[in-house]
Wavefront OBJ file of the C-alpha trace (Angstrom):
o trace
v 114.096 58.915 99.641
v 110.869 58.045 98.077
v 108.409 60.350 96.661
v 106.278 60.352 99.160
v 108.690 61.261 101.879
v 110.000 64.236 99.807
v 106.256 65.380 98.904
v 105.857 65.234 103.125
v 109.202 67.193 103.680
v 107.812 69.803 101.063
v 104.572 70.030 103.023
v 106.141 70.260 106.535
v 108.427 73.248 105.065
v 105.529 74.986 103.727
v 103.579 74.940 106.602
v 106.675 75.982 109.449
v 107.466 78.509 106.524
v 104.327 80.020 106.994
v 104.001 79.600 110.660
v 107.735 81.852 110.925
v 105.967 84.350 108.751
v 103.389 84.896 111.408
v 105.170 84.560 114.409
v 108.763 85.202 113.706
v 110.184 87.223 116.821
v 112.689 85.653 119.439
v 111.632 84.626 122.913
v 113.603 84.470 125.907
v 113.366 82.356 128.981
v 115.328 83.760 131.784
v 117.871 83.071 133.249
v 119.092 80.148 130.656
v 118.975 82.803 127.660
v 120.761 85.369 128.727
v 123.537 82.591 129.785
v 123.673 81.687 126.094
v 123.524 84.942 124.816
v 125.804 85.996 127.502
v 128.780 82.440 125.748
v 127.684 83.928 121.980
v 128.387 87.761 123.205
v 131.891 87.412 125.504
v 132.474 83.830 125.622
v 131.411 83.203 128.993
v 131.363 79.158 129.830
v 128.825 78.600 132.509
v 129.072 75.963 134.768
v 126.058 74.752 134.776
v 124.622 75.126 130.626
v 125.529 73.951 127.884
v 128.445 76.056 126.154
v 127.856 74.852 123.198
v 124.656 76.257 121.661
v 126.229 79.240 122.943
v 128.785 79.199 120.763
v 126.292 78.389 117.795
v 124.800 81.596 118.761
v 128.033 83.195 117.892
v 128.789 81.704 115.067
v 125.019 82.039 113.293
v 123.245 85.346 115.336
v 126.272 87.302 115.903
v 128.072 87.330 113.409
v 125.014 87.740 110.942
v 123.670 90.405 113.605
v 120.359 89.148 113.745
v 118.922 86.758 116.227
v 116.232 86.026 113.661
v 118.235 84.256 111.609
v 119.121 81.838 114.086
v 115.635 81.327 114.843
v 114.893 80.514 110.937
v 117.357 78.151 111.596
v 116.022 76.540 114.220
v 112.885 76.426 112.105
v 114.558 74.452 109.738
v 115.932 71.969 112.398
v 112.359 71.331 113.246
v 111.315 70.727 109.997
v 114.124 68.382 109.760
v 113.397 66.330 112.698
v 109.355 65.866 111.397
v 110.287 64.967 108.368
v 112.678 61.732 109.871
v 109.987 60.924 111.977
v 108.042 59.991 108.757
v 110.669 58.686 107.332
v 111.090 56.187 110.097
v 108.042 55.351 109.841
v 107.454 54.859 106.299
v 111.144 53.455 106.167
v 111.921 51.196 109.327
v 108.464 50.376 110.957
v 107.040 50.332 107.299
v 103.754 51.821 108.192
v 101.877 52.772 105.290
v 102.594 56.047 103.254
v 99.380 58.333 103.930
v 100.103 57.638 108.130
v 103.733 58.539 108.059
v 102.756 61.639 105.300
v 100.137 62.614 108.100
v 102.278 62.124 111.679
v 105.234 63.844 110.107
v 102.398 66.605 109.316
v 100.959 66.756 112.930
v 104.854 67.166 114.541
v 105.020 69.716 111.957
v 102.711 72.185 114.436
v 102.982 69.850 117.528
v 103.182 72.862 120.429
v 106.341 71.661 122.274
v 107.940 71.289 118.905
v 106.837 75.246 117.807
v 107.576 76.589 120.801
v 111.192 75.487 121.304
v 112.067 76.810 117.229
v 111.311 80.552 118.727
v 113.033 80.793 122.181
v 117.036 81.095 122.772
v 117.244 77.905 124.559
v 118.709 74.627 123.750
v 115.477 72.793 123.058
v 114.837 73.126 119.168
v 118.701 72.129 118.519
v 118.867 69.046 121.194
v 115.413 67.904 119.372
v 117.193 67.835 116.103
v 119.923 65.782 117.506
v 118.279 63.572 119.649
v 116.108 62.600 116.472
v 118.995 62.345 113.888
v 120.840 60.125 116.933
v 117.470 57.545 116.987
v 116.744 57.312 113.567
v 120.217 55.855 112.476
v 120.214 53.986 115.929
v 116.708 52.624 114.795
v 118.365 51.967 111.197
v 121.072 50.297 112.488
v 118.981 47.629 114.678
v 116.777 47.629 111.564
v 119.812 47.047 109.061
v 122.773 46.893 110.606
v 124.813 49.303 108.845
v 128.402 50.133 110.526
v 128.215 53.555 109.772
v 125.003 54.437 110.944
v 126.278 52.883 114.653
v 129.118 55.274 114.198
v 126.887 58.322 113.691
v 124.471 57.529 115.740
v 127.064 57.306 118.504
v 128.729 60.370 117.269
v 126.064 62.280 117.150
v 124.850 60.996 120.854
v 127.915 62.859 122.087
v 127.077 66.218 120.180
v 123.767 65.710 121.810
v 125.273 65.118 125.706
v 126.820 68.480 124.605
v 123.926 70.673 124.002
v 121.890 68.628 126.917
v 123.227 66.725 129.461
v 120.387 65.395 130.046
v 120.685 62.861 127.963
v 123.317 61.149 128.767
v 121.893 58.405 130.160
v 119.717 57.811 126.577
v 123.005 58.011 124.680
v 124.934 56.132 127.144
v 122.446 53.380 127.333
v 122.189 53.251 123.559
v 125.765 52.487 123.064
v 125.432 49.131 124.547
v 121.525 48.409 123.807
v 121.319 49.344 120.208
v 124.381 46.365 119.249
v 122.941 44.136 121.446
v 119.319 44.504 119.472
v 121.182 44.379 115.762
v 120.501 41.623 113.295
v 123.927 40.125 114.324
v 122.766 39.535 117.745
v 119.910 38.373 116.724
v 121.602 35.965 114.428
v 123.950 34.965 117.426
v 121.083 34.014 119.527
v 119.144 32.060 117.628
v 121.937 29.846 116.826
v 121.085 27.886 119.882
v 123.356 26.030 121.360
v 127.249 25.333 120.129
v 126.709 22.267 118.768
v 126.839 21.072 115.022
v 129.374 20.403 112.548
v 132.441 22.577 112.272
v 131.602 24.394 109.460
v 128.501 25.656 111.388
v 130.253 26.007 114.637
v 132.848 28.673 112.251
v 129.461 30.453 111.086
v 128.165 31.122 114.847
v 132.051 32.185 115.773
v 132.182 34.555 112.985
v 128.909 35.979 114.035
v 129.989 36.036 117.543
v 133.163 38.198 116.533
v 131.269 40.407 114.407
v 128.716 41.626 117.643
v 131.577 41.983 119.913
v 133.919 43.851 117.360
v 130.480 46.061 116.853
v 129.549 46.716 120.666
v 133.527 47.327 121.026
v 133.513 50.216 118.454
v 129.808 51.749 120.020
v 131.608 52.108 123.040
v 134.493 53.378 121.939
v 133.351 56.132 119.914
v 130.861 57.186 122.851
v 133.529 56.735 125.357
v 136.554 58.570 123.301
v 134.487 61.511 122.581
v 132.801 61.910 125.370
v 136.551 62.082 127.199
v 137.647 64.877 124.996
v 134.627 66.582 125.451
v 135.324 66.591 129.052
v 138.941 67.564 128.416
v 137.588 70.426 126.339
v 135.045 71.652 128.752
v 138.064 71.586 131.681
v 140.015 73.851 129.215
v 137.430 76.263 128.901
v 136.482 76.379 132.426
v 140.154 76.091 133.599
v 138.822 73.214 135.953
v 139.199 69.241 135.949
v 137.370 67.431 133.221
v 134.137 66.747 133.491
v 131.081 66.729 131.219
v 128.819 69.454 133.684
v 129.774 70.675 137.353
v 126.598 72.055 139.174
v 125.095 68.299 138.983
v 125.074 67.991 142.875
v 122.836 71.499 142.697
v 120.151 70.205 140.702
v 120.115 66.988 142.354
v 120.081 67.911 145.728
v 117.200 70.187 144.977
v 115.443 67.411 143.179
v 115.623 65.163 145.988
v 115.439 67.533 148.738
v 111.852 66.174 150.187
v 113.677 63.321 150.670
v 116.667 64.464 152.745
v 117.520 64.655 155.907
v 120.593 65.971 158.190
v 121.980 62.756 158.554
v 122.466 62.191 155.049
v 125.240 64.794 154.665
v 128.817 63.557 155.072
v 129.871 66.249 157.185
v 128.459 66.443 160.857
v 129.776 69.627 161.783
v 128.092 71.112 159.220
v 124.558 69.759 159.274
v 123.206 72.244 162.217
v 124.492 75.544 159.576
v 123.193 74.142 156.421
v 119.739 72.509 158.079
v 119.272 75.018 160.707
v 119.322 77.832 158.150
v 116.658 76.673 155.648
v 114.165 79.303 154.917
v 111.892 76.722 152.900
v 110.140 73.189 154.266
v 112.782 70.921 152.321
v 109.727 68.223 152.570
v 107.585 70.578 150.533
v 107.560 69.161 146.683
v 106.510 72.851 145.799
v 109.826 74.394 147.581
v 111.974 72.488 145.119
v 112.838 75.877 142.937
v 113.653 77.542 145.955
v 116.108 74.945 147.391
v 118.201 75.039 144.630
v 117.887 79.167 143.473
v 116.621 81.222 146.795
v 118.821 82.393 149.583
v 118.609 79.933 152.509
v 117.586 77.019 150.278
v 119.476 73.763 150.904
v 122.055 74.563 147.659
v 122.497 77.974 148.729
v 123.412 77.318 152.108
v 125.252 74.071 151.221
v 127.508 76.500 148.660
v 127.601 79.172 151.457
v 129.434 76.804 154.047
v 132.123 74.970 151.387
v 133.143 78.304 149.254
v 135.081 75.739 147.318
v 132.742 75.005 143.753
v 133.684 71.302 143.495
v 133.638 70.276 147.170
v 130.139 72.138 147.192
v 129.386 69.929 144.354
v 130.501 66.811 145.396
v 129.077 66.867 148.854
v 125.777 67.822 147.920
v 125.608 64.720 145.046
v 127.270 62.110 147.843
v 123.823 63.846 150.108
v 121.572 62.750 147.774
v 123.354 59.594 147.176
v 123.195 58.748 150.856
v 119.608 59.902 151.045
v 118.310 57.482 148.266
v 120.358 54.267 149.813
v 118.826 54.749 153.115
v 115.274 54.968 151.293
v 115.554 53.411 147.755
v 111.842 53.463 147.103
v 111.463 57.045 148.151
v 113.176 57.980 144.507
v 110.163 56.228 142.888
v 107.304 57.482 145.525
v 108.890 61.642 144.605
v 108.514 60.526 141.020
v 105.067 59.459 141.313
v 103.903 62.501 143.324
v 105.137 64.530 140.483
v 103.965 62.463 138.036
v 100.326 63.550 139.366
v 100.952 67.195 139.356
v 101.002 66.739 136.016
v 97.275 66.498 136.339
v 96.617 69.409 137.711
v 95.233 71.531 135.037
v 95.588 75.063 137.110
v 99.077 74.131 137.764
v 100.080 72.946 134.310
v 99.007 75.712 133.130
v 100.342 77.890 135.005
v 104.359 75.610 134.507
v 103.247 76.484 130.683
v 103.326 79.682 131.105
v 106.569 79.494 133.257
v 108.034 77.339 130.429
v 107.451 80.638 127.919
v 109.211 83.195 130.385
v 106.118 84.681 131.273
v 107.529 84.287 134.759
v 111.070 85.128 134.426
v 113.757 87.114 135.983
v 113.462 89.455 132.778
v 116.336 90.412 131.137
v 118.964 92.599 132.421
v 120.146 96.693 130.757
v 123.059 94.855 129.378
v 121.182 92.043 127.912
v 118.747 94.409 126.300
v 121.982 96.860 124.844
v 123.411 93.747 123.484
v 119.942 92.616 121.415
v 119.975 95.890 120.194
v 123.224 96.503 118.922
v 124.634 93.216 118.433
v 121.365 90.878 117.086
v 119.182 93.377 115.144
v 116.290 92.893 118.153
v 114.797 96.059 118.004
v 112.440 96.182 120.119
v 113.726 93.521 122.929
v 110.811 92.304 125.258
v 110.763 90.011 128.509
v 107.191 88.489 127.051
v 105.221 88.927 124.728
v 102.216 86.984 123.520
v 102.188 85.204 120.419
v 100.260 82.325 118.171
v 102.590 79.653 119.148
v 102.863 80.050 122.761
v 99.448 80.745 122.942
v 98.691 77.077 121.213
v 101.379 75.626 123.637
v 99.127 76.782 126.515
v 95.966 75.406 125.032
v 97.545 72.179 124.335
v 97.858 71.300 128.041
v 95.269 67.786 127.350
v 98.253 66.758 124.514
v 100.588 66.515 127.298
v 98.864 64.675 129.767
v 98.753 62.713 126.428
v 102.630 62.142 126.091
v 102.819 61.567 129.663
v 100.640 58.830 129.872
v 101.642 57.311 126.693
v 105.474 57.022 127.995
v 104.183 55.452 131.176
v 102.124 52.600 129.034
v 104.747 52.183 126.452
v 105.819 48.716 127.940
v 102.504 47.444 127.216
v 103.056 47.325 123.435
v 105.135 43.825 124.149
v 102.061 42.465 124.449
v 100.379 43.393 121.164
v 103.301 42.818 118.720
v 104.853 40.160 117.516
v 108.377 39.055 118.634
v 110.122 40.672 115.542
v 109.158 43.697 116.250
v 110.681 43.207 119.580
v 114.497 45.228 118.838
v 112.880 48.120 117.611
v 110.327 48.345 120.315
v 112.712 48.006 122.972
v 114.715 50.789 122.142
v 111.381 52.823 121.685
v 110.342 51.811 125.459
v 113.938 52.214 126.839
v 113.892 55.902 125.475
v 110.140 56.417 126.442
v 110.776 55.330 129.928
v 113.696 57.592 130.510
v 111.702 60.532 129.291
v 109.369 59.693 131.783
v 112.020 59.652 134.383
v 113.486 62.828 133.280
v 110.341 64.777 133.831
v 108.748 63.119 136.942
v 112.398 62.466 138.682
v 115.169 64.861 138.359
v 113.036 67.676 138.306
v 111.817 70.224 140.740
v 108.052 70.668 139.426
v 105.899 69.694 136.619
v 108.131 71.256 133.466
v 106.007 70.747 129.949
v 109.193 71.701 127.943
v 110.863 68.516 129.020
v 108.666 66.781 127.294
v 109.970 68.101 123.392
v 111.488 65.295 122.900
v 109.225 62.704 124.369
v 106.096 64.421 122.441
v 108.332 63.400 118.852
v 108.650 59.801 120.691
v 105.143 59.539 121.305
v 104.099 60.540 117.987
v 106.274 57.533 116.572
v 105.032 55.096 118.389
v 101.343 56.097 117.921
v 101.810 56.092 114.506
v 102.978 52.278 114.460
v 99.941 51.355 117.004
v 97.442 52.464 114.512
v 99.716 50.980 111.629
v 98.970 47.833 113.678
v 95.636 48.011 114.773
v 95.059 48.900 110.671
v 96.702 45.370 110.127
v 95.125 43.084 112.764
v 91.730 44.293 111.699
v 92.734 43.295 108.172
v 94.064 40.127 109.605
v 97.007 40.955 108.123
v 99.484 41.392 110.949
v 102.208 38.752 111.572
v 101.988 36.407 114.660
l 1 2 3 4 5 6 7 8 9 10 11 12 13 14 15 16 17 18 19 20 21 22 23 24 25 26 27 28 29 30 31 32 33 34 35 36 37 38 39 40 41 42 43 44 45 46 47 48 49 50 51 52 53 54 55 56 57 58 59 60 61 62 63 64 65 66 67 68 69 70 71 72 73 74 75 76 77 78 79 80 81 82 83 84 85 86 87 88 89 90 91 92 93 94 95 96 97 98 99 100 101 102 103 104 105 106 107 108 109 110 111 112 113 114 115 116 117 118 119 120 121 122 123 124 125 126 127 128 129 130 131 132 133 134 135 136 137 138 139 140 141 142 143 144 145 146 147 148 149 150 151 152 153 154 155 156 157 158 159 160 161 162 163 164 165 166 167 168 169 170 171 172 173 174 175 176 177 178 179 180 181 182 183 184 185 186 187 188 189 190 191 192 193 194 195 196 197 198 199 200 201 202 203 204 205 206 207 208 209 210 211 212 213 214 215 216 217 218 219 220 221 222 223 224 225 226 227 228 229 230 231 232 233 234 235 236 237 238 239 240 241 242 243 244 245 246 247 248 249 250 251 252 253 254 255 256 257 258 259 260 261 262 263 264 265 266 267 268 269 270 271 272 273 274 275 276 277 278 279 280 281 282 283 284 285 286 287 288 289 290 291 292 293 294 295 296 297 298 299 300 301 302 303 304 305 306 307 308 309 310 311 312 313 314 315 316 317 318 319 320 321 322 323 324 325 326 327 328 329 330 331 332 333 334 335 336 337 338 339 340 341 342 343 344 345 346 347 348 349 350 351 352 353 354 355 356 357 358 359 360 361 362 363 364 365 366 367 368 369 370 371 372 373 374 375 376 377 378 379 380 381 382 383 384 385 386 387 388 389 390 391 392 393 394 395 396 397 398 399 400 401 402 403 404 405 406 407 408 409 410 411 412 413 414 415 416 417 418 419 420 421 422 423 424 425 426 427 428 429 430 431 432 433 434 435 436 437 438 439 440 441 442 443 444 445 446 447 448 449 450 451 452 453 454 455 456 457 458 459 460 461 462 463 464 465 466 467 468 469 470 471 472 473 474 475 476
């Protein structure tokens, strides 16, 4: 680590430190924090969360009774994950030291980032993850270093089991990030087989090398994402698999664009359509399709008692639904996309996003805080320096939404070796921008944590290049 890395690190940890020393007191977003509080306190394994930041719970808040602790933690996770993000940049897109010093500074107290170190949720510890799993991913295509493919691959699966939502990111990784390492590189511009034998044994060798590589990515992502399954089916006493509810949120996702045709079961379509209480064309009544009585989940659950044929038939629904109109998928994305831009409604998802809207916490809850986590005074909401920032910052994320939707355009400013690492930048930016316009049912700002630390990245490098061709010093 150079010096002024570690100077950067010291300045990031100074300023969260004194950022916890004015706002220091857990938040809650209900009903996703009392399910983690609810795996730390009895061991409960929902269904549909993630178990294990539940169990981290346990093992940090619990057992040191004091949920404070665990946000401190979580501080330091933060702080972590700004600090790699100038190291990447001073280390792997070799920007110069004062603009990696000052975008490490600016995730440091970017609002998304501040706001997920406070609040039992899974946020703060996927962010760590997620940016531990790109920066050796970006060191291997920069280096090509076994072991960082290893961890990075590794630590994908940790991530998958905090959020599943990013599965496809890790998944997708497994294969891209060999096929973008120095070795393929090599491999490809090696031309054609031709040449004298001694050559020919070079390219072969070089061959064998990428495919023992792309062999081992997949089978570490593979193999441990099998006994994770394997582990969550023990837990839940149920088959393996990686999450169950999937056909829930997915149905409710899509639900503007189903229709009673699209459900496998005739006999069932006049009970389950019939019986909506909410116009399933409505973007708005997404929530309510998948959480109210008589939305389409609801009453899909209510007529197949049975969790995992529930499950299934609502996913081979929405299946059905998006063969029969493949660019509806993209047209539901788009229309979301643009409530992004309402400011009213942002807002007001901002303000959802910090439980200011929530169920509130139930007597049991609040016993447990008390007793159990050294929470004194336990409060649904309360009002506080950081969520008030995240509120103001609604411009920044019209910011990061519009920077992951122009990302591809940077293949037309750089130059062809910058090429690997900018294609696993877009790749990730682009499925960030899917997994807040697409699977979603309404504008959510806190899906954007990790996208905000992606967009700060690539920024960085832009004006690390812009610097450089004004010079005349960038590469052609």
């Amino acid at each position: 680590m150079s010096r002024g890395i570690f100077y950067t690190f010291l300045a990031i940890l100074c300023i969260k430190g004194a950022l916890l020393l004015s706002d220091s007191q857990p938040a809650f977003f209900f009903g996703d924090s009392e399910t983690y509080l609810t795996t730390a306190t009895i061991k409960y394994i929902p269904p549909d969360r993630s178990f294990l930041y539940g169990l981290l719970l346990r093992r940090i808040a619990l057992r040191m009774h004091s949920l404070e602790v665990m946000i401190a933690a979580q501080v330091l996770l933060s702080a972590i994950a700004a600090g790699l993000l100038s190291f990447a940049l001073r280390s792997i897109f070799l920007v110069r030291s004062w603009l990696a010093a000052l975008f490490g500074i600016l995730c440091s107290v970017e609002p998304l980032q501040l706001l997920a170190e406070r609040y039992v949720l899974t946020e703060c510890c996927a962010n760590f993850l997620f940016v531990l799993h790109f920066v050796l991913a970006l060191l291997y295509v920069k280096r090509g270093k076994l072991w960082t493919l290893v961890a990075a691959q590794a630590i994908g699966v940790l991530l998958i089991g905090f959020r599943v939502s990013f599965l496809p990111i890790v998944v997708i990784n497994s294969v891209l990030i060999p096929l973008l390492s120095p070795y393929a590189i090599a491999v490809m511009r090696t031309g054609k087989w031709k040449g004298s034998g001694k050559e020919l044994g070079i390219r072969a060798g070089q061959l064998r090398l990428l495919a023992a590589h792309l062999c081992l990515s997949l089978l570490v992502t593979q193999g441990l994402l099998t006994a994770y399954e394997h582990w969550n089916g023990k837990l839940r006493a149920r088959e393996p698999a990686l999450f169950y509810n999937d056909g829930a949120f997915l149905v409710a996702a899509f639900s503007p664009l189903i229709e009673p045709e699209d459900l496998p079961v005739p006999s069932k379509r006049a009970a389950i359509f019939g019986n909506l209480r909410y116009d399933r064309h409505d973007l708005s009544s997404r929530p309510a399709q998948h959480f109210l009585d008589g939305g389409l989940w609801p009453n899909i659950s209510k007529e197949f008692p049975d969790e995992r044929q529930a499950n299934d038939l609502a996913i081979a629904t929405t299946i059905h639904a998006l063969f029969r109109q493949p660019a509806g998928a993209l047209r539901l994305a788009w229309q979301t996309f643009l409530l992004y831009f309402d400011p009213g409604l942002l807002r007001e998802r901002a303000f959802s996003d910090e439980g200011g809207e929530g169920l509130g916490m139930s007597p049991t809850l609040r016993g447990w805080l008390q007793n159990l986590y050294g929470v004194s005074n336990p409060r649904d909401y309360q009002m506080s320096l950081t969520k008030q920032w995240h509120l103001i910052a609604v411009p920044w994320y019209w910011v990061v939404l519009c920077s992951l939707a122009l990302s591809p355009l940077l293949f037309l400013v750089h130059p062809k070796a910058d090429w690997p690492l900018l294609t696993i930048c877009t790749i990730a930016a682009l499925l960030f921008l899917g997994g807040a316009t697409i699977v979603v049912d309404n504008p959510t700002p806190r899906f954007l944590t990790s996208a905000a630390w992606i967009v700060l990245l690539l920024l960085a490098w832009e004006i690390e290049g812009l610097i450089l061709r004004q010079t005349h010093k960038y590469p052609n």
